[in-house]
Backbone as CSV, one residue per row, in Angstrom:
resi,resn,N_x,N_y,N_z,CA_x,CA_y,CA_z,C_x,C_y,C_z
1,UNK,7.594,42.766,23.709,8.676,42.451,24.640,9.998,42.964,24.067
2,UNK,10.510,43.144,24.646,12.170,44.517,24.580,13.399,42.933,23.749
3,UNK,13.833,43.254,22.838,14.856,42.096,22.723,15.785,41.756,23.294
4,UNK,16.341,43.035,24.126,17.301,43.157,24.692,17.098,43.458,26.548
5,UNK,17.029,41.856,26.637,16.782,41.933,28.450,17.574,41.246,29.588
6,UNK,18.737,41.052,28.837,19.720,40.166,29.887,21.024,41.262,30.344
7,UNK,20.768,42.502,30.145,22.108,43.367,30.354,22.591,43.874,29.402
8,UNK,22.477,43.571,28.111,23.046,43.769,27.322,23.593,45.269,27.105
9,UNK,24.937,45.375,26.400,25.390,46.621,25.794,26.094,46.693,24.584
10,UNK,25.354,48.220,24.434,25.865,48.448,23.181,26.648,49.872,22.641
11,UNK,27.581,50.213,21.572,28.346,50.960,21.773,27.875,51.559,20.087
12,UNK,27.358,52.694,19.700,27.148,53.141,18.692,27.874,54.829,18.794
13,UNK,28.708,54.553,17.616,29.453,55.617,16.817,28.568,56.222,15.976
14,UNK,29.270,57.536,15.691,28.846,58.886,14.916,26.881,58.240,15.716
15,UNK,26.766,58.371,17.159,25.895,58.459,17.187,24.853,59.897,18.350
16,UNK,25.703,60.929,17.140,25.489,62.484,17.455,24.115,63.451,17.027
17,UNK,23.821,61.980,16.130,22.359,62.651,14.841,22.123,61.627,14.110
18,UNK,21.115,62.044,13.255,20.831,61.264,12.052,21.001,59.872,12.343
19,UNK,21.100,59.033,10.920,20.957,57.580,11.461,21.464,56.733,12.327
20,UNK,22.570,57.802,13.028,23.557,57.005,13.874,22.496,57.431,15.648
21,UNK,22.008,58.409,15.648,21.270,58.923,16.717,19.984,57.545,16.640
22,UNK,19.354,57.609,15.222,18.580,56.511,15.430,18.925,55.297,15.599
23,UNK,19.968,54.797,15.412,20.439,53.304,16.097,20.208,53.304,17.741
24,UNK,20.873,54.397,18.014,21.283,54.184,19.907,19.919,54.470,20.093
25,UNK,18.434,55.020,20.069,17.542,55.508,20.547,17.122,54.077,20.235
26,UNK,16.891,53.353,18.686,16.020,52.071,19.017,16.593,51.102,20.004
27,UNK,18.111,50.608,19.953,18.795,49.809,20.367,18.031,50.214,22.064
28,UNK,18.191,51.542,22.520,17.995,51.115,23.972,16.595,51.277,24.259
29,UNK,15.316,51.548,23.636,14.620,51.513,23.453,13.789,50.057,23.823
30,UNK,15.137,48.949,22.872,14.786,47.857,23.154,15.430,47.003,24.305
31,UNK,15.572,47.837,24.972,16.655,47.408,26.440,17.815,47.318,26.459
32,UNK,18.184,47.720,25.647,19.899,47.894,25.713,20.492,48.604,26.596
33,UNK,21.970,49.125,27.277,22.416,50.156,27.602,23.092,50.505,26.165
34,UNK,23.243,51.738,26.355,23.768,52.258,25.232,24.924,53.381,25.957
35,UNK,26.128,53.510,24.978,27.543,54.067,24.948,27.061,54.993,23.386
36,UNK,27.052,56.116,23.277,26.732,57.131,22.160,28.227,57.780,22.118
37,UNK,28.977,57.713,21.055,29.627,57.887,20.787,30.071,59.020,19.313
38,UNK,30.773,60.260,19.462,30.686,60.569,18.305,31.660,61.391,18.385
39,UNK,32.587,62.413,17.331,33.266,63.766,17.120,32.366,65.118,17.986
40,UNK,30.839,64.482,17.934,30.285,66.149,17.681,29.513,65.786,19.389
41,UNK,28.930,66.717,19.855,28.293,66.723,21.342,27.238,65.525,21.397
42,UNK,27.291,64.532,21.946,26.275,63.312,21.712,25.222,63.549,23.470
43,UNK,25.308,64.353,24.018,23.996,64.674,24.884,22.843,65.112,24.657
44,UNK,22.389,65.525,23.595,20.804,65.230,23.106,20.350,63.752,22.945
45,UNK,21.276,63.262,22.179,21.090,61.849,21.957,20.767,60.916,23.135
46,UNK,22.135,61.106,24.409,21.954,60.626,25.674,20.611,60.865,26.177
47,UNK,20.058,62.672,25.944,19.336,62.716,26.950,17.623,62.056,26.484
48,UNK,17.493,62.237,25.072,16.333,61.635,24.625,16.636,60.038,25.276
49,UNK,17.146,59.289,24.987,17.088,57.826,25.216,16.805,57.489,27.601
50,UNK,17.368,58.977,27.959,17.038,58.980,29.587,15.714,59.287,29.739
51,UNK,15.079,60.358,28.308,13.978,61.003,28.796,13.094,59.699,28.404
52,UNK,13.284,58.575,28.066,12.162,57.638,27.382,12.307,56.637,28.487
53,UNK,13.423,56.584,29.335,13.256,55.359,30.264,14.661,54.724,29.945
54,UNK,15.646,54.826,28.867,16.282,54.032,28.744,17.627,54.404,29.592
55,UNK,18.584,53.574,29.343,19.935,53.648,29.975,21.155,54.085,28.924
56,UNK,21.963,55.709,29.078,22.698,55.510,28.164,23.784,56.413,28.735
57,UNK,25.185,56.495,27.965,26.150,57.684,28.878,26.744,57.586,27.153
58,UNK,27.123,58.926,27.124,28.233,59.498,25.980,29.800,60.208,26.058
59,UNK,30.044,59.999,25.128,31.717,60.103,25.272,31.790,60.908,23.754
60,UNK,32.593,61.935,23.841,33.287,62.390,22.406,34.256,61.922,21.958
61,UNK,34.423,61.020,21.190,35.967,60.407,20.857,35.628,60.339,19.089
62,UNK,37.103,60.361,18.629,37.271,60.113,17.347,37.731,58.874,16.773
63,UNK,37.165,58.044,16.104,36.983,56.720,15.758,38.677,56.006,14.860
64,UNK,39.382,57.186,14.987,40.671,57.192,14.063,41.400,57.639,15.419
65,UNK,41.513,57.709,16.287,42.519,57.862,17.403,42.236,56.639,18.656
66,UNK,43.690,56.180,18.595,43.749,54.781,19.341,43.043,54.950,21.145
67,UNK,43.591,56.469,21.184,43.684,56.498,22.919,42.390,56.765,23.092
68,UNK,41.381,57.895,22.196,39.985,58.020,22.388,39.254,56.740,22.055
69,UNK,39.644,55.926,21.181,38.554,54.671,21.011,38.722,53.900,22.019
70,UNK,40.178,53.606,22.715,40.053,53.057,24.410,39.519,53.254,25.530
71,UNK,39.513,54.947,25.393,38.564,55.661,26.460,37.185,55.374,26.213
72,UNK,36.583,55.466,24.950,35.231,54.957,25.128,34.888,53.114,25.420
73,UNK,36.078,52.842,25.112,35.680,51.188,25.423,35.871,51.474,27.154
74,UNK,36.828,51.730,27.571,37.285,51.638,29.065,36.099,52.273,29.639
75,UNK,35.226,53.263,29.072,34.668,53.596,29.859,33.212,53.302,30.112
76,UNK,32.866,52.654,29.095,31.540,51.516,28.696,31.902,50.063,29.599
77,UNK,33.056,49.634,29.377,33.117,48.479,30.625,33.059,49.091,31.910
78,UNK,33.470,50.121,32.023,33.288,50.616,33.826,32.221,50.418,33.994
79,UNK,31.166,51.246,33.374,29.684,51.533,34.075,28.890,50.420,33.903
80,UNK,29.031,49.279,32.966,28.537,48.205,32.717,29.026,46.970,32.880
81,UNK,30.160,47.051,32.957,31.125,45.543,32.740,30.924,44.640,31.938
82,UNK,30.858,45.145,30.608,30.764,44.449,29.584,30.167,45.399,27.632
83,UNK,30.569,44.624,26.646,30.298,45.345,25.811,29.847,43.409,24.680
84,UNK,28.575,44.082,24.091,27.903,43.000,23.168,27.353,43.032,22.293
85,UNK,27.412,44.086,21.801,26.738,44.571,20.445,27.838,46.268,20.246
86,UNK,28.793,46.135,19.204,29.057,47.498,18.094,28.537,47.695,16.914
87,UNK,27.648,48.538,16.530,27.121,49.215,15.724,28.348,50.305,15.057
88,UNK,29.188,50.312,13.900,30.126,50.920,13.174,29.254,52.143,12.478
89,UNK,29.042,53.142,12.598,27.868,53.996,12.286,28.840,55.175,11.663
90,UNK,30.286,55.630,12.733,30.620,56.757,11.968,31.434,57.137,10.962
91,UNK,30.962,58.166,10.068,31.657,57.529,8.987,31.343,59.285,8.255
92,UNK,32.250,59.546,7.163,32.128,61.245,6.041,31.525,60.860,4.946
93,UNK,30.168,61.080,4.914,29.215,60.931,3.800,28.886,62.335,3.195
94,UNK,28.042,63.076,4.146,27.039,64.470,3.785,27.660,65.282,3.095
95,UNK,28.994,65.562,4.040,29.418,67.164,3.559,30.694,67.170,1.925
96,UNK,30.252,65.406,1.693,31.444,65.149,0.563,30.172,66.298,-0.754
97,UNK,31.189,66.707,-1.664,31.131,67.038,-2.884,31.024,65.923,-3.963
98,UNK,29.975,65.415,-4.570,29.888,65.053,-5.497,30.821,65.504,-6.820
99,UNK,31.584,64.781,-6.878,32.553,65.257,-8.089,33.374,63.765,-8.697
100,UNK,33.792,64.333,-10.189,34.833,63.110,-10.806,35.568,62.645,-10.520
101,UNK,36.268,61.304,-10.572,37.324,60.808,-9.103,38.324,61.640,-9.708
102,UNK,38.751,62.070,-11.330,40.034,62.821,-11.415,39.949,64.200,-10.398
103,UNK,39.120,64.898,-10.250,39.108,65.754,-9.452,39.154,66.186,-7.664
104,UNK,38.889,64.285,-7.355,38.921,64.615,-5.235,40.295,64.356,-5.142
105,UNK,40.522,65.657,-4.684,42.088,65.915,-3.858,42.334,64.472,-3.089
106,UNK,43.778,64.350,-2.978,44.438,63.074,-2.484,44.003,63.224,-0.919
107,UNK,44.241,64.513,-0.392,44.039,64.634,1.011,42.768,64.400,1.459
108,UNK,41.753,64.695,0.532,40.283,64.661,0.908,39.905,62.451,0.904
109,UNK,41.077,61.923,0.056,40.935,60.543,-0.515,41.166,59.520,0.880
110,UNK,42.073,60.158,1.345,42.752,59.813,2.385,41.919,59.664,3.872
111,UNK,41.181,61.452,4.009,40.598,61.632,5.036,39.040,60.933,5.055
112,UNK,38.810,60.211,3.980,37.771,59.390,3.420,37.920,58.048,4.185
113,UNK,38.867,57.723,3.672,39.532,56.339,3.721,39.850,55.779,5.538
114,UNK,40.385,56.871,5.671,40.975,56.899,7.499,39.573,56.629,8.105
115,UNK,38.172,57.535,8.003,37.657,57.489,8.816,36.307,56.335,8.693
116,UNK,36.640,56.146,7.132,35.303,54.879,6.752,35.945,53.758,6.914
117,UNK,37.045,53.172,7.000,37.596,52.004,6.832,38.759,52.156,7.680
118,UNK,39.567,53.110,8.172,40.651,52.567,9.457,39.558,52.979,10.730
119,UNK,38.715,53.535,10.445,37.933,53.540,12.022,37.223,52.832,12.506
120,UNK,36.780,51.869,11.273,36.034,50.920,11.911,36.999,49.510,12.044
121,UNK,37.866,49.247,11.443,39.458,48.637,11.619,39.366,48.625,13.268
122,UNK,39.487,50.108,13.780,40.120,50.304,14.964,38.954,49.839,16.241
123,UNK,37.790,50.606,15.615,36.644,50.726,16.857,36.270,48.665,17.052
124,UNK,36.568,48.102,16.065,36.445,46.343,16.640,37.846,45.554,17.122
125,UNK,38.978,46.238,16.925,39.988,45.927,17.144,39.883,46.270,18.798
126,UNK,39.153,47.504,19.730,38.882,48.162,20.580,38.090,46.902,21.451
127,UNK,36.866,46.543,20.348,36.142,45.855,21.358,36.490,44.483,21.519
128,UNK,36.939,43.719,20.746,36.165,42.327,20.554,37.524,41.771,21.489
129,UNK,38.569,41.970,22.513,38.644,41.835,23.733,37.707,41.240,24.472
130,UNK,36.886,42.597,24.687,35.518,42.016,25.994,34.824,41.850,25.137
131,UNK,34.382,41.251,24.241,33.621,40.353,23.413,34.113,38.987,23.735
132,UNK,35.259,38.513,23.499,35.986,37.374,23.461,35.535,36.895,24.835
133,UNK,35.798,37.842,26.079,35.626,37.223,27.321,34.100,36.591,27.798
134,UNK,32.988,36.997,26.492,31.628,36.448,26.855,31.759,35.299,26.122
135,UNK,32.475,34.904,25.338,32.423,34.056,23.811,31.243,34.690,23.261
136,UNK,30.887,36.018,23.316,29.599,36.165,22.500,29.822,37.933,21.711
137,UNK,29.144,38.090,20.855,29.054,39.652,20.122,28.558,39.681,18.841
138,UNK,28.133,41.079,19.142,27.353,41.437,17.866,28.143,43.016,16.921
139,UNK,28.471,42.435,15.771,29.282,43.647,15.335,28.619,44.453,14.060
140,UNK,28.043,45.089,13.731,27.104,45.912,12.904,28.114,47.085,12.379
141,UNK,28.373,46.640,10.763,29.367,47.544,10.141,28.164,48.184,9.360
142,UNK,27.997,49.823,9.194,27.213,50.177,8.130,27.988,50.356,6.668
143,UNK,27.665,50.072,5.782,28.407,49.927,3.909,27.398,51.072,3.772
144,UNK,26.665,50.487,2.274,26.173,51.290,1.579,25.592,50.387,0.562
145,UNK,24.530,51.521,-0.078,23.972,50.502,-1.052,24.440,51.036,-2.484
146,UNK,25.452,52.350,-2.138,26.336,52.570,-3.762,27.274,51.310,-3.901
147,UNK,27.780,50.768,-3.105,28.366,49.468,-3.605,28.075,48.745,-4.458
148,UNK,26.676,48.368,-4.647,26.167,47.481,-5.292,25.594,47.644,-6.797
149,UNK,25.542,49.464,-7.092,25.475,50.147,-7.715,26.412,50.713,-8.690
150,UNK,27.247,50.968,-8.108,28.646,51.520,-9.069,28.062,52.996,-8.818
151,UNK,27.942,53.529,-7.816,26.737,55.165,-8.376,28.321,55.907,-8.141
152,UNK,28.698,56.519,-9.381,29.610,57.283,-9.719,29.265,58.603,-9.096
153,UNK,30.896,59.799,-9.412,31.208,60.917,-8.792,31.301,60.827,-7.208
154,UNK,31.379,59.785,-6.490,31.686,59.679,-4.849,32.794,58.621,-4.809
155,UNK,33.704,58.465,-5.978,34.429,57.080,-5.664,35.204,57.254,-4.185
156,UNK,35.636,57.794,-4.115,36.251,57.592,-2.308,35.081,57.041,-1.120
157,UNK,33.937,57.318,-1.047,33.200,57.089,-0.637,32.385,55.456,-0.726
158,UNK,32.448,55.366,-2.190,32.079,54.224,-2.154,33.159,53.123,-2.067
159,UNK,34.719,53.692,-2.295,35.223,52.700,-2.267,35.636,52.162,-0.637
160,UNK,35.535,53.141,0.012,35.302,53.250,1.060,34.348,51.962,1.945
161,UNK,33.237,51.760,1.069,32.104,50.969,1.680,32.098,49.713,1.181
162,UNK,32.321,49.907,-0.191,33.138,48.601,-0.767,34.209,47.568,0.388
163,UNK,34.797,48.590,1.324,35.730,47.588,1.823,35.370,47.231,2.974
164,UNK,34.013,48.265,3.335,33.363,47.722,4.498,32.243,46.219,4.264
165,UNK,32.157,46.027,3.150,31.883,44.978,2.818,32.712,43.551,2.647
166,UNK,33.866,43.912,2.606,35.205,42.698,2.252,35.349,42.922,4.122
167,UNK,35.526,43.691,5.147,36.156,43.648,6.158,35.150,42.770,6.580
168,UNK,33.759,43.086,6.265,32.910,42.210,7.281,33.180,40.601,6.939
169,UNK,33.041,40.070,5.958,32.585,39.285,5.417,34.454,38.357,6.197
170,UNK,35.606,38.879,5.734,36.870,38.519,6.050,36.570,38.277,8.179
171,UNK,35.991,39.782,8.687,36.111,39.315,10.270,35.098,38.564,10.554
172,UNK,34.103,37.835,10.262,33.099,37.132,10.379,33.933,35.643,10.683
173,UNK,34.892,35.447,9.540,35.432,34.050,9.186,36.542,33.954,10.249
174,UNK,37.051,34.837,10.919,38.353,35.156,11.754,37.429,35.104,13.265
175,UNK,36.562,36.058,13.563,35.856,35.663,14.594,34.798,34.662,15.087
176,UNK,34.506,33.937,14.248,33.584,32.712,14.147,33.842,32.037,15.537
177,UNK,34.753,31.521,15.579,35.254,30.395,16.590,35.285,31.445,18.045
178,UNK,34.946,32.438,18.200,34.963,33.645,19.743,33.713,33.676,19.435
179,UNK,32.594,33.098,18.950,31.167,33.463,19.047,30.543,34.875,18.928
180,UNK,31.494,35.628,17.994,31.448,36.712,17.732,31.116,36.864,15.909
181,UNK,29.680,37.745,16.135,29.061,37.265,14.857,29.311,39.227,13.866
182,UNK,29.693,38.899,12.843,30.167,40.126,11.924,29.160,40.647,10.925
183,UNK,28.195,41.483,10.529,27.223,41.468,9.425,27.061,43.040,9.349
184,UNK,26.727,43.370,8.401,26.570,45.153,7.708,25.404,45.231,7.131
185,UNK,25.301,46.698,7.533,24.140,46.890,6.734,24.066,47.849,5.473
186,UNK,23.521,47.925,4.569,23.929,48.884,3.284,22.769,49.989,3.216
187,UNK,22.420,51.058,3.702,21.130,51.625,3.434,21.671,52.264,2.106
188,UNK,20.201,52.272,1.743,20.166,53.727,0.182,20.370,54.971,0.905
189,UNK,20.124,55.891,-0.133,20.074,57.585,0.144,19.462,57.592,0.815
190,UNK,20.004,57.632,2.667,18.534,57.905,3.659,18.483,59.102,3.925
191,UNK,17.007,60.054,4.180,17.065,61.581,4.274,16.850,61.761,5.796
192,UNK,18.354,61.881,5.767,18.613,62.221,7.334,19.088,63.526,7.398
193,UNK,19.052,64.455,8.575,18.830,65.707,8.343,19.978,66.287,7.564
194,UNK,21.313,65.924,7.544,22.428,66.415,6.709,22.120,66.245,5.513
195,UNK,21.518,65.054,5.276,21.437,64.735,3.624,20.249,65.804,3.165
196,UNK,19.047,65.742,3.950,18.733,66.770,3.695,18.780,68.008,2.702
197,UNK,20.264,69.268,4.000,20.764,69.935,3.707,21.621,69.738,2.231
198,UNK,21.894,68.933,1.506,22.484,68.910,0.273,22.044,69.732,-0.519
199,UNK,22.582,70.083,-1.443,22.040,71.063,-2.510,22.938,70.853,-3.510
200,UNK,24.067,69.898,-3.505,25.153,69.447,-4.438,24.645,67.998,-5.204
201,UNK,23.678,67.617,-5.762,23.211,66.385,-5.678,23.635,66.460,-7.156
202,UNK,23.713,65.380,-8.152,24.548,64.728,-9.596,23.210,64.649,-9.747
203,UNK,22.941,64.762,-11.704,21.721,64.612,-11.971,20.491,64.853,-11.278
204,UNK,19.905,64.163,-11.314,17.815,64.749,-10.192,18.178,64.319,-8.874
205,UNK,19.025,63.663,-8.722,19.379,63.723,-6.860,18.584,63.042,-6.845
206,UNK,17.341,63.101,-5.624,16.695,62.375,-4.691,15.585,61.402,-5.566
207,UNK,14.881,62.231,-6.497,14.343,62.089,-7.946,14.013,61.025,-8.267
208,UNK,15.728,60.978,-9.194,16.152,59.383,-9.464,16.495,58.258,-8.488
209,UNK,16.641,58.607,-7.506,17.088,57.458,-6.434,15.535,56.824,-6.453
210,UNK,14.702,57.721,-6.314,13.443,56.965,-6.027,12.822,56.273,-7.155
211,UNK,13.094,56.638,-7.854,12.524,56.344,-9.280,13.355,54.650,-9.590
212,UNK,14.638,55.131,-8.847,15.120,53.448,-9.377,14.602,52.371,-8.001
213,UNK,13.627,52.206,-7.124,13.408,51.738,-6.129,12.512,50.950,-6.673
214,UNK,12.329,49.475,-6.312,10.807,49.034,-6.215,9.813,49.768,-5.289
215,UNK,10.514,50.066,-3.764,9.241,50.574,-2.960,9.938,52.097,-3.340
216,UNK,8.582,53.242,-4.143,9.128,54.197,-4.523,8.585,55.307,-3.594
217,UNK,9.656,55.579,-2.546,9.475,56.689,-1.806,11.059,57.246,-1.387
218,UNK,11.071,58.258,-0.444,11.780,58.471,0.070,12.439,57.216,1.301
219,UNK,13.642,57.264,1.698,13.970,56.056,2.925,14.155,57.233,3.959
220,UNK,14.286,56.719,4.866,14.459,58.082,5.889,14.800,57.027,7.629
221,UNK,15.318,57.236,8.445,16.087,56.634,9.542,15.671,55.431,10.137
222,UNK,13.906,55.763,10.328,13.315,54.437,10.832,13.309,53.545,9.945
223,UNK,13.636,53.609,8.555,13.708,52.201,7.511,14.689,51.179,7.940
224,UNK,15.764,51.906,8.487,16.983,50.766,8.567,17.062,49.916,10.527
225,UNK,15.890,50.363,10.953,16.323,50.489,12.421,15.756,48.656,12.499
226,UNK,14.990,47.956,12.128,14.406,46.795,11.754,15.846,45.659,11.794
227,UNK,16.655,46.079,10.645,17.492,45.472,10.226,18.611,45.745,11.132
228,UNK,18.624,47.239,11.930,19.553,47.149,13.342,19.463,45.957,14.010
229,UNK,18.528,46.245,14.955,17.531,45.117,15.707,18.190,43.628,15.643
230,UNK,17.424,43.194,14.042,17.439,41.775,13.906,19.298,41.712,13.749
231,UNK,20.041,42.463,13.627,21.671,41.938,13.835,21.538,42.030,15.419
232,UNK,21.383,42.685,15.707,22.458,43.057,17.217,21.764,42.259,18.126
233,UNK,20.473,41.552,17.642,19.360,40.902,18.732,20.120,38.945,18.539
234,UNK,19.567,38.302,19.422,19.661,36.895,19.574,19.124,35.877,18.243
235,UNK,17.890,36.829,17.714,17.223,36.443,16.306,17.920,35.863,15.089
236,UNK,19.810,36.940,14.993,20.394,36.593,14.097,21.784,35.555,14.501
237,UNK,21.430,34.865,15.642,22.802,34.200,16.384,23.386,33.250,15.111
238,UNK,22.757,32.800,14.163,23.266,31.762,13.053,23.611,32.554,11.760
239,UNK,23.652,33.854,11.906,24.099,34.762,10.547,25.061,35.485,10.651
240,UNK,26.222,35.702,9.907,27.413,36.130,10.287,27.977,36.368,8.654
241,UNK,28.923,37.130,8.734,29.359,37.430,7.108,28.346,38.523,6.239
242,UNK,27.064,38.647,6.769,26.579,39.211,5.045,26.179,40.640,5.429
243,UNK,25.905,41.121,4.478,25.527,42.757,4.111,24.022,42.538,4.221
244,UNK,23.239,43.200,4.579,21.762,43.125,4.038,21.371,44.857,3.680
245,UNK,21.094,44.737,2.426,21.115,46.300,1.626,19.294,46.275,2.163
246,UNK,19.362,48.169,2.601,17.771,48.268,3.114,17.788,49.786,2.033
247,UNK,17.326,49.276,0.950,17.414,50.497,-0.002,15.580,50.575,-0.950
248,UNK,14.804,49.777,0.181,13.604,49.723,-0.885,14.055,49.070,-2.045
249,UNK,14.771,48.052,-2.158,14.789,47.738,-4.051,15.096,48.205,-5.518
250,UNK,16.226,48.882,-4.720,17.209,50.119,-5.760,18.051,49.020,-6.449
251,UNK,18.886,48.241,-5.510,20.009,47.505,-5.441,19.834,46.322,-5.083
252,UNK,18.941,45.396,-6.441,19.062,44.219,-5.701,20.016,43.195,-6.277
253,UNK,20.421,42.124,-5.168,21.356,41.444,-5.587,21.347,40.084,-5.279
């Protein structure tokens, strides 16, 4: 049975590819409508989730500009009249350079910072309006599981996720009383097709990631889609505040 069968909607960023493509495909999969949202062309994404039966429409907007993150809210309440689950998905991971923090340019620190932590600032500041008006929502920040790690040469990146961990945990306690529930998820190194493409990897790269895992394999998109689910579904209505790291047992805490 579909978890999602009363109308529900949902609005997933950077969801153009990779793990952000796999959020919106399970989410409506499981009856959701879905809002696909991203920088880059999100109509493959749309059209797989039409070609399976589901319900979805996409918008190109950038998660750091006030007037595009309105347009995709304004335009997800049109076709639906309503928004109940954000999934925080987009975010500059792949194409970063592994390097020493003395060495990432201020501008590159910045353009880190803006789009991992003021965009997701902005994209719940966007929704939880028509959240408020259900007394109900589901807000899904993705972190990371270098947080928990210290995994050096990406400090912008991780510090980045680091604060996606303090934002959740801080809007959880602020939205409590609007029945609006806040929780993140931290995946490991998932091999999604950008990550893939790397060829800049520190030490054995993929190697060692696995090697430090209890479950020792590769993670790859469908690992984290479980732990989508159980946030954005009715399952987690009494959990609010926490991170749940889906890293196979790299990072436990």
């Amino acid at each position: 049975m579909a978890r999602f069968n009363d109308g529900e909607v949902a609005i997933v960023t950077g969801g153009a590819q990779g793990i952000g493509a796999a959020y919106a495909k399970t989410l409506a999969a499981e009856g959701a409508k879905v809002m696909v949202s991203d920088v880059l062309d999100v109509n493959n994404t749309v059209n797989i989730i039409k070609q399976a039966g589901g319900e979805a429409i996409g918008i190109k907007a950038d998660v750091t500009d006030d007037k595009q993150v309105g347009e995709m809210v304004s335009k997800t309440v049109s076709q639906w009249g309503r928004i109940d689950i954000l999934v925080n998905n987009a975010a500059i991971f792949a194409q970063l350079k592994m390097q020493k923090f003395m060495d990432i340019p201020e501008d590159e620190w910045d353009r880190v910072l803006r789009v991992n932590v003021r965009g997701v600032f902005q994209c719940v500041k966007a929704v939880v309006p028509e959240m408020k008006k259900r007394k109900y929502g589901k807000i899904i920040n993705i972190a990371s599981g270098t947080v928990f790690k210290g995994t050096p040469l990406m400090l912008h990146y991780v510090t980045s996720k680091g604060a996606i961990v303090a934002m959740t945990r801080a809007l959880a306690r602020e939205l409590g009383d609007d029945g609006i529930r806040v929780n993140a998820i931290a995946p490991g190194s998932t091999m999604s097709e950008n990550v893939l493409k790397r060829t800049n990897w520190a030490g054995g790269g993929p190697a060692d990631t696995i090697a430090s895992r209890a479950i020792k394999r590769d993670e790859v998109p469908e690992d984290l889609l479980g732990a989508c689910i159980f946030l954005a579904s009715p399952e987690s209505d009494f959990v609010s505040g926490q991170t749940l790291v889906v890293d196979g047992g790299s990072a436990i805490w």
